[in-house]
C-alpha positions in Angstrom: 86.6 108.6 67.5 83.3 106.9 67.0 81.0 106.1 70.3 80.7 102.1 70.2 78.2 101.3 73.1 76.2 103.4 76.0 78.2 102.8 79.4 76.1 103.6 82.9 77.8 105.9 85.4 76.8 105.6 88.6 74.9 108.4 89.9 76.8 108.6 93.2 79.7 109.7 91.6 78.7 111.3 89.0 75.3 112.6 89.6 76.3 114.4 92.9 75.6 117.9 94.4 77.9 120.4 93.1 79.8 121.8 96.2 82.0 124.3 95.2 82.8 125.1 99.2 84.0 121.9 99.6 86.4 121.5 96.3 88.2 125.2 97.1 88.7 123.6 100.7 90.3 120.5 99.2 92.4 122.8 96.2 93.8 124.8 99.5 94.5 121.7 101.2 96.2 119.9 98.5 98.5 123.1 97.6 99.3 123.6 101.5 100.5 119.7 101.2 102.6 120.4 98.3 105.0 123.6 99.9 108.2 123.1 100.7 108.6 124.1 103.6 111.9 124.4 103.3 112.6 128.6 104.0 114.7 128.9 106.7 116.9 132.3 108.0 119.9 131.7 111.4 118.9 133.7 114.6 121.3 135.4 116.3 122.3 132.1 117.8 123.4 130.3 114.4 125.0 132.8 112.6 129.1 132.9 112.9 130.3 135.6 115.7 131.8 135.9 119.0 129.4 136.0 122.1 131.8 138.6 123.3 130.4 142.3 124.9 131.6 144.4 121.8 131.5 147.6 124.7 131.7 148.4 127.6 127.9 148.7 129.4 128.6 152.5 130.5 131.2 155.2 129.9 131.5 155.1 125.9 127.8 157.3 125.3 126.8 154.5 123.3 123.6 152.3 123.0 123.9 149.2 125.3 124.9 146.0 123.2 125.5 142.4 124.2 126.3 140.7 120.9 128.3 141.2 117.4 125.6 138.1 116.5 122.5 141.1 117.3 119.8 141.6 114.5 120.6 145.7 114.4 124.1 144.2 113.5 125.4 144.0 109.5 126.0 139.9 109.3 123.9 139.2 112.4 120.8 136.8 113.0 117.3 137.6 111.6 115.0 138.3 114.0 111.4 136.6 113.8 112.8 134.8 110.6 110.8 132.1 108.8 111.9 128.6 110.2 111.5 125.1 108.5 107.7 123.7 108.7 105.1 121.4 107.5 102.5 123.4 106.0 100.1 120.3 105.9 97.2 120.0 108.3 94.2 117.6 108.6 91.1 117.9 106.1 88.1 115.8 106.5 87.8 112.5 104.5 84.1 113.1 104.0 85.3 116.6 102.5 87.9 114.9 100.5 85.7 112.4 98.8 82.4 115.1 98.2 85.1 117.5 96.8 85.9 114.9 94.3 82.8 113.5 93.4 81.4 117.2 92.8 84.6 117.7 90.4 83.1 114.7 88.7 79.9 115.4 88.5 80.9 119.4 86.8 83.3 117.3 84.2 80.0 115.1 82.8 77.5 117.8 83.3 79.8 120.4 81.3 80.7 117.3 78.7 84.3 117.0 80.2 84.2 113.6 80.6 85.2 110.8 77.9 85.0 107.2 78.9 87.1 104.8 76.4 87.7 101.3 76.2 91.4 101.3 77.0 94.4 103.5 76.7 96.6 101.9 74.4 98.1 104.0 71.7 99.0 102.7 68.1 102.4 102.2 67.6 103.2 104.2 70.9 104.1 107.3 69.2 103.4 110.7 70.4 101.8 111.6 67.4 98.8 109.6 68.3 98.6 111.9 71.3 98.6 115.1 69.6 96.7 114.4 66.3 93.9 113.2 69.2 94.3 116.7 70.9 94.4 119.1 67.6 91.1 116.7 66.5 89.3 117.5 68.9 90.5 121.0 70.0 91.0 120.0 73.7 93.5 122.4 75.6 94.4 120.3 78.2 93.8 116.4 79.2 94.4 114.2 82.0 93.8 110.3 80.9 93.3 108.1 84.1 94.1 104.4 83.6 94.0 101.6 86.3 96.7 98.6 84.6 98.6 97.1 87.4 100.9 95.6 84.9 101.8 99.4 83.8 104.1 101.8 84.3 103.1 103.8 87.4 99.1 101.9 87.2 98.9 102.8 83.3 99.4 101.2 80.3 102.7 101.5 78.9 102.1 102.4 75.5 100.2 105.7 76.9 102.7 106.2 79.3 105.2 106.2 76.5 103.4 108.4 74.2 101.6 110.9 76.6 104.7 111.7 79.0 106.4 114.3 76.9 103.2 115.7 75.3 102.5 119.5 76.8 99.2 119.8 78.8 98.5 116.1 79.2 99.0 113.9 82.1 98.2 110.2 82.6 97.6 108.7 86.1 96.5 105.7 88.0 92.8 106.4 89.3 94.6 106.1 92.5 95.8 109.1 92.3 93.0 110.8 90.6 92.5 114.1 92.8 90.9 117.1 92.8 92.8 119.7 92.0 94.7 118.2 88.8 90.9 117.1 87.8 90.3 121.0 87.3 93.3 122.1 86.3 92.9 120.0 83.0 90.4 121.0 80.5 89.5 117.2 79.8 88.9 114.2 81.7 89.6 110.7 80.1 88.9 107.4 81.9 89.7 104.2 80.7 86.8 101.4 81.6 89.1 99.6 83.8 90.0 102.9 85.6 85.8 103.7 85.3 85.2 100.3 87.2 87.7 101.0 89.8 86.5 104.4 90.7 82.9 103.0 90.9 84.5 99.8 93.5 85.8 102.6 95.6 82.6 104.7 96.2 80.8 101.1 96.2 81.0 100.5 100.0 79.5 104.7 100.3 75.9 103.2 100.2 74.6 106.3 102.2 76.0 108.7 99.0 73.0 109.9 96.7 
């Protein structure tokens, strides 16, 4: 790949202070949003059994029980079991957007970043994909796109030739986030998805 012009990045994005505080806070945020929440164990309420006294209260010189359904019981309810929940919990937007601008900022100053053109791919074949990755010995890469006429905001021939490639995902610059910006060793915009990240930070005059 052969550079064909000098592009200016806007210094508010990428030229910000490095706040590794605030990206762990948005990684832990983002993972909390992505759990399940789905573990769930029956009390002694929910699980199948009679409500019946099993014994008599005195006379048999055994402990008092109520309950077959009890928690000491073999086939009983759990006691203090884990119940469905929503792990996900306000973050700051301010902390949000800083998180991601510092992520940013790390890819260009540790030469992360690529900005091309566009994101088509030649004859839409997979190849294209992997030759590009073996080239330039990149381990991982996430291409962000911005093409409303694409498949999920990309262009279709990358979407085509990227989605069954190991270690590379394509997005819309919607959904550019923090935490799959670090996970991937390589950041790729396209200059569409370039001007639409600069458009969203536009109206952050305040940001230096």
């Amino acid at each position: 790949m052969v550079p064909i012009e000098v592009t200016t990045l806007p210094g508010r994005i990428f030229n910000a202070p490095i706040r590794s505080d605030l990206v762990h806070r948005v990684v832990i945020w983002q993972l909390a949003k992505r759990r399940a929440g789905t573990a769930k164990t029956k009390n002694r309420s929910e699980v199948k059994g009679s409500g019946r006294k099993i014994r008599p209260q005195k006379g048999t010189g055994r402990s008092r029980q109520g309950a077959i359904t009890s928690p000491i019981f073999r086939g009983g309810g759990r006691a203090q079991g884990p119940v469905q929940r929503d792990f996900d919990y306000p973050l700051p937007f301010n902390v949000r957007r800083n998180g991601l601008r510092s992520v940013l900022s790390s890819k260009y100053a540790c030469g992360q970043l690529w900005i091309v053109e566009d994101a088509k791919i030649e004859d839409t074949k997979t190849r294209r994909v992997i030759q590009a990755m073996d080239r330039y010995a990149w381990k991982s890469a996430l291409i962000v796109d911005d093409d409303p006429e694409g498949i999920a905001g990309v262009d279709q021939s990358l979407h085509a030739a990227s989605h069954s490639v190991q270690h590379t995902l394509a997005m819309n610059v919607r959904g550019l986030n923090v935490y799959d910006a670090i996970y991937f060793d390589m950041l790729i915009l396209t200059r569409p998805a370039l001007r639409s990240l600069n458009e969203r930070f536009a109206r952050y005059n305040w940001l230096v």
